[in-house]
C-alpha positions in Angstrom: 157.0 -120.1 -0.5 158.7 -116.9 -1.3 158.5 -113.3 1.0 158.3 -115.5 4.0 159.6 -113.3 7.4 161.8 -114.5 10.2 160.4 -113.5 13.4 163.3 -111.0 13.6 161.0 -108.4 11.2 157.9 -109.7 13.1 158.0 -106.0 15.1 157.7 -104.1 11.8 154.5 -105.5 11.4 153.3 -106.4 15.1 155.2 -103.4 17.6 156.0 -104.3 21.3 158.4 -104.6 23.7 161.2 -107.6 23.9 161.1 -108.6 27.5 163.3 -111.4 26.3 165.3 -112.9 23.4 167.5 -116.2 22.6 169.2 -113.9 19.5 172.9 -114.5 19.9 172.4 -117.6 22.0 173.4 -120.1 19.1 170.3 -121.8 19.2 169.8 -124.2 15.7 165.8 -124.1 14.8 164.4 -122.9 17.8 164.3 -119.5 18.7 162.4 -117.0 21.3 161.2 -113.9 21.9 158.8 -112.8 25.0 157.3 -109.3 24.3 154.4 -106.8 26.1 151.8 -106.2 23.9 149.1 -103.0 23.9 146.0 -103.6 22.2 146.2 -103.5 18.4 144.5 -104.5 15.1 147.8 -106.2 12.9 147.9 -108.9 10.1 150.7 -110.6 10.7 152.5 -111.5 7.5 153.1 -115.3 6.0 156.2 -116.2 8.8 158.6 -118.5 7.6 158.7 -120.2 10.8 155.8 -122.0 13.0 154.8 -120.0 16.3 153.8 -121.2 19.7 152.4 -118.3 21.4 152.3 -118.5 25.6 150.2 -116.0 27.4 152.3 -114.7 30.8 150.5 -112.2 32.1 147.3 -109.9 31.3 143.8 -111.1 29.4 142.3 -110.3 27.2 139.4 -110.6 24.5 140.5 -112.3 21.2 140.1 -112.6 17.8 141.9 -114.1 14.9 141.2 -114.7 11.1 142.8 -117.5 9.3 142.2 -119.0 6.0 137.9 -118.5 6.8 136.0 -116.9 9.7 137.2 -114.7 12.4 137.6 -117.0 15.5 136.8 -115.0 18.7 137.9 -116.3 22.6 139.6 -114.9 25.9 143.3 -115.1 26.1 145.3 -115.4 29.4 148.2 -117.0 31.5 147.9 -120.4 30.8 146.7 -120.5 27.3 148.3 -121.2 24.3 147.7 -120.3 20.4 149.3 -122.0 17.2 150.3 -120.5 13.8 151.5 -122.5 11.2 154.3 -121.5 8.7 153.6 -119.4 5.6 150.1 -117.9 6.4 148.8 -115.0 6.9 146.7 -114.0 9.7 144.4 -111.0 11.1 144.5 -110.5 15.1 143.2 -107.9 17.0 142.9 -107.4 21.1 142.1 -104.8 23.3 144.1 -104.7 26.5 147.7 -104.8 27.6 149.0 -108.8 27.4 152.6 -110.0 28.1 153.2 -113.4 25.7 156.3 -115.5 24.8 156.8 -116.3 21.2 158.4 -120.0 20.2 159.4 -119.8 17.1 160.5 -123.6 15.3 162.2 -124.2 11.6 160.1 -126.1 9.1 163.3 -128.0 8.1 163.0 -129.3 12.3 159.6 -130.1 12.0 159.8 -131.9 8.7 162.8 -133.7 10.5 161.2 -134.4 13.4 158.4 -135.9 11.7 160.6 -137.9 9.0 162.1 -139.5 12.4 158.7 -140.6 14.2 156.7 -141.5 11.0 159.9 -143.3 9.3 159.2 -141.9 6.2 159.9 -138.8 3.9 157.7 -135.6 4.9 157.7 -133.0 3.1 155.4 -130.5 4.5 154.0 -130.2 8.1 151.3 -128.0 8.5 149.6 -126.7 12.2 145.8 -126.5 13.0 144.3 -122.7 13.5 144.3 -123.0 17.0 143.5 -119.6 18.8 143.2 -121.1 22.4 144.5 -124.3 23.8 144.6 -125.1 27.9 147.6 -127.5 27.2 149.9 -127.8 29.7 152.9 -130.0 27.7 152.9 -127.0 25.5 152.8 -124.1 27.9 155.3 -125.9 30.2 157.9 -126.2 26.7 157.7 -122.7 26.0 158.6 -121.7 29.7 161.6 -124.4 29.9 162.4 -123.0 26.6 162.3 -119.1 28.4 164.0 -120.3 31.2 167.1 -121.4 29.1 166.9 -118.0 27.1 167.1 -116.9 31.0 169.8 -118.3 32.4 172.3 -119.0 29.1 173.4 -121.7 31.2 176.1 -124.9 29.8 174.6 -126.7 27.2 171.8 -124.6 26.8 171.6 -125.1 22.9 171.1 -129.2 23.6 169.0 -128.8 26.2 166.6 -126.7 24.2 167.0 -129.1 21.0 166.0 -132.1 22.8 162.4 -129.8 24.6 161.5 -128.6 21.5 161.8 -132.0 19.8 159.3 -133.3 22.6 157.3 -130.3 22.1 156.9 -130.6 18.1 156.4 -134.7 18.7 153.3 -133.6 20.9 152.5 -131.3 18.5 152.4 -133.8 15.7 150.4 -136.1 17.5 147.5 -133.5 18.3 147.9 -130.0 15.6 149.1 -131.0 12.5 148.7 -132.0 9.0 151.4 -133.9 7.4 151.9 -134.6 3.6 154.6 -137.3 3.0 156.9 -137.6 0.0 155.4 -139.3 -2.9 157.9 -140.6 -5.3 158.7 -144.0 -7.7 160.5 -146.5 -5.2 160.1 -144.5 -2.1 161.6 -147.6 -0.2 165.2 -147.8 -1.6 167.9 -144.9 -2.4 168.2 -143.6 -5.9 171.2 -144.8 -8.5 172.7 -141.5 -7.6 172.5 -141.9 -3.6 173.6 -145.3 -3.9 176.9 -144.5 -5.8 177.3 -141.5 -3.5 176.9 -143.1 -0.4 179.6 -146.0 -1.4 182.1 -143.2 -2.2 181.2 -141.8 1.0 182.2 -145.2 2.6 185.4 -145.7 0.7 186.2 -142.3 1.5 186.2 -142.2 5.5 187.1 -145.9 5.7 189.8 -144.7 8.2 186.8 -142.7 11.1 184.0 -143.5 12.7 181.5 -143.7 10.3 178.2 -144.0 12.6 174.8 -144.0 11.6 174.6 -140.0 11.3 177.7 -139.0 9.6 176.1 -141.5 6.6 173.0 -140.4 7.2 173.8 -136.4 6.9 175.8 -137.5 3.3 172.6 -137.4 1.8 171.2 -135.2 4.0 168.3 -137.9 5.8 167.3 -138.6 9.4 169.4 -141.5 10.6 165.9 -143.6 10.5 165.2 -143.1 7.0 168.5 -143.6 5.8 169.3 -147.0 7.8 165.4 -148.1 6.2 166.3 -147.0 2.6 169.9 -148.2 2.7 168.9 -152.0 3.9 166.5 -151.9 1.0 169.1 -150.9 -1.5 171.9 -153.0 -0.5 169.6 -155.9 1.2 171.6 -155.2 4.5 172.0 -152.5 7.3 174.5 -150.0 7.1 176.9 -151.6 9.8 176.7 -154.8 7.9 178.1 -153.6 4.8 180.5 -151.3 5.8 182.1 -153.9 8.0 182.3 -156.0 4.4 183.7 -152.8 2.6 186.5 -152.6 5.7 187.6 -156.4 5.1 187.8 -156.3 1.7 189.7 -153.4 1.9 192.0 -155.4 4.8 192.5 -158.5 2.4 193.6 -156.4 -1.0 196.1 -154.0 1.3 197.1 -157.5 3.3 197.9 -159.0 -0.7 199.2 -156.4 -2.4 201.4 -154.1 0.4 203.7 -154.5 2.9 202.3 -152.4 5.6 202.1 -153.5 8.6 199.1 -155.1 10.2 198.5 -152.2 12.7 198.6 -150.1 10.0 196.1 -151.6 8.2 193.8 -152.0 10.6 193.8 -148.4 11.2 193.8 -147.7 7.4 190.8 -149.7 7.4 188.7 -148.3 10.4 189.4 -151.1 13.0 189.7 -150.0 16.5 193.2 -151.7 16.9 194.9 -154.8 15.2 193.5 -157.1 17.7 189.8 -156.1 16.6 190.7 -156.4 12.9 191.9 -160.3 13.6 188.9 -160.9 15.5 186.5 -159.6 12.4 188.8 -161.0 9.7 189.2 -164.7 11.8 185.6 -164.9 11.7 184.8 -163.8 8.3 187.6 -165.8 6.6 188.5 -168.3 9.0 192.5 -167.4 9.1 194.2 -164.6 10.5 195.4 -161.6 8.9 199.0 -162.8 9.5 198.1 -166.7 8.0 196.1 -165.0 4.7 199.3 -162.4 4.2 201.9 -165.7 4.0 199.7 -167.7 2.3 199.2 -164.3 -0.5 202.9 -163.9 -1.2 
């Protein structure tokens, strides 16, 4: 989908004036622009993001061409319109109207939708809606303004976790989704498999939640913990528990370091907490499998 625009270039094409504008806010995927609009006749050019459009203030007669025949209704506070990503459309309106643009990633969407269908989606596509009365949607793209408003603490989150309602309502009512087709969709390739364990071996010593394995092959945390169990037969935290032991019991045989130290080597919140997981997966202590090794 090449020649896509950001909204950023969308006033070469469609002139008005920013009222307001999330630019420099350090919003990820989401992003907004409110503008006043005189009449005009525009196409507006294949967008590489989707578009919520809220109408504020002012109404006006409608009409929009997308993909077939001109669609024709009154637009005014309260209403909402949809364009999907990567399509161009005609629009032309006759009076003075003031409108606030969401703007949402494809990559968030196609996330989004990964998440609440637990599977691969590859392309998300919205319905040509030119007026909706929908209140979950015109109350999103006011919280959304409201944060552009205000630039108050934790701002970015706050509008992460909205949109990710909003596109979830949109998924359920105005959208097409096609989802990945591939040979043994269920289970990781050869090559995520191997990179995933090198992952693990790699950052034995941190964390290693759900996401941080998840974003090493670049998944959503559901579609990685389904895949993962199908390739190794059990869920993440399983095995990398197993990888931590086995790693306890060849530094216990072969090194002198101290327990502590291994435990921390190994990812265990404190020597304690390695004992408890190697007592009960061995049936001896640390200490008792060290003597019995040398």
């Amino acid at each position: 989908m090449g020649g896509l625009i950001p909204f950023e270039e969308l006033p070469d094409h469609v002139p008005g004036k920013v009222l307001l504008a999330s630019d420099g806010q350090n919003w990820k995927d989401v992003a907004l622009r409110s503008y006043h609009y005189h009449g005009q006749d525009v196409v507006v050019p294949a967008m590489r993001d989707f578009m919520l459009v809220s109408y504020k203030s002012g109404t006006t007669p409608m009409q929009r061409r997308f993909e077939g025949k001109w669609q024709r209704d009154t637009l005014g506070p309260g209403a909402t319109s949809l364009l999907t990503r990567a399509q161009r459309a005609y629009w032309n309106w006759h009076d003075p109207i003031d409108v606030t643009h969401v703007y949402l990633s494809g990559d968030l969407v196609a996330e989004v939708a990964s998440e609440l269908m637990d599977c691969a989606v590859t392309e998300v596509s919205l319905h040509d809606v030119l007026r909706t009365d929908d209140p979950v949607m015109a109350n999103a793209a006011e919280a959304i303004a409201r944060e552009a408003r205000s630039q108050a603490l934790g701002g970015a989150l706050y509008v992460d976790a909205v949109a990710r309602g909003l596109i979830i309502h949109l998924l359920r009512s105005y959208a097409s989704v096609r989802l990945l087709e591939t040979r043994n969709n269920d289970e990781l390739s050869s090559w995520q498999e191997r990179r995933i364990v090198d992952f693990i071996e790699a950052n034995m010593a941190t964390s290693l939640d759900l996401k941080a394995m998840a974003g090493a092959l670049d998944m959503t945390t559901c579609l990685f913990a389904r895949k993962f169990r199908r390739s190794f037969g059990r869920p993440p935290y399983a095995f990398v528990k197993s990888k931590r032991l086995e790693r306890a019991r060849r530094l216990l045989a072969t090194t002198g370091l101290p327990i502590k130290a291994i435990a921390a080597d190994c990812g265990f919140c404190d020597q304690a907490h390695l004992t408890r997981m190697f007592s009960a997966e061995f049936g001896e202590t640390p200490a008792v499998f060290r003597r019995k090794a040398h």
